[in-house]
N, C-alpha and C positions, 0 to 999 in steps of 0.2 A: 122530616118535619118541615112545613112551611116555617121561615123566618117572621118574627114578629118585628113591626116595626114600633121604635117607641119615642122619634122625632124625626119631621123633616123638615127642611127649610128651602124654601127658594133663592136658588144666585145668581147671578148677572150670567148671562148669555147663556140661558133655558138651561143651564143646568138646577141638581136638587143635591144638598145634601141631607144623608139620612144615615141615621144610628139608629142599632136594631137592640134588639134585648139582651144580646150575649156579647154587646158593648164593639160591635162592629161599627166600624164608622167610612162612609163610600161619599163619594162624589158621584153622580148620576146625570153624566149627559143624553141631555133630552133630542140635540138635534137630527142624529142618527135617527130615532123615531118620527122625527116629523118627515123627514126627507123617503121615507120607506111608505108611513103609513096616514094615508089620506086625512083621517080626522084631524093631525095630531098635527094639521098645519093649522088650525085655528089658534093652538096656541101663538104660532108667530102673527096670523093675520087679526085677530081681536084684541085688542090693545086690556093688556092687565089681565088678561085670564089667566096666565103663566103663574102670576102672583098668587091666584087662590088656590093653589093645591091643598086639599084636604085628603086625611085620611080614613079609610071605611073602618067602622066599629070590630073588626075581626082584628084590625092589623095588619092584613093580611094583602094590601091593596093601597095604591093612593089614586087618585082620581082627578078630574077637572068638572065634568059633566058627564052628562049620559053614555054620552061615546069613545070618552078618551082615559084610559084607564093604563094602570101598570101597575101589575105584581110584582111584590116584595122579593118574592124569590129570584125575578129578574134582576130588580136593583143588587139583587145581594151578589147573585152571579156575576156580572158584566160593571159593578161600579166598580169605579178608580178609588180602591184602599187612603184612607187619609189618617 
């Protein structure tokens, strides 16, 4: 079963934290993705994008824009337990 997510927040140096439904709670550094994957350098080059991470209506996903996406099951996998 995909992880639901049910808050995330953004923190200083492109990290996210995020708690899920079954009361998991991760720290999610971002910079590893930017440094790998091309879009995901806009979040360092566009000033305040970082800040608007939203989440898609499934839960299932949080997003920036059209091209800069990350799954939940990723975060849940690879974040740092808090």
């Amino acid at each position: 079963m995909i992880p639901k997510i049910k808050g995330i927040t953004p923190l200083p140096d492109f990290c996210l934290r995020v708690v899920f439904d079954d009361g998991k709670s991760v720290v999610y550094d971002v910079k590893e993705d930017m440094a790998q994957i091309e879009s995901y350098r806009d979040l360092r080059s566009i000033k305040g994008l970082f800040d608007q991470v939203q989440l898609d209506p499934s839960r299932t996903c949080v997003f920036w824009n059209n091209q800069i996406d990350l799954p939940s099951d990723t975060i849940y996998r690879y974040g740092r337990a808090v």
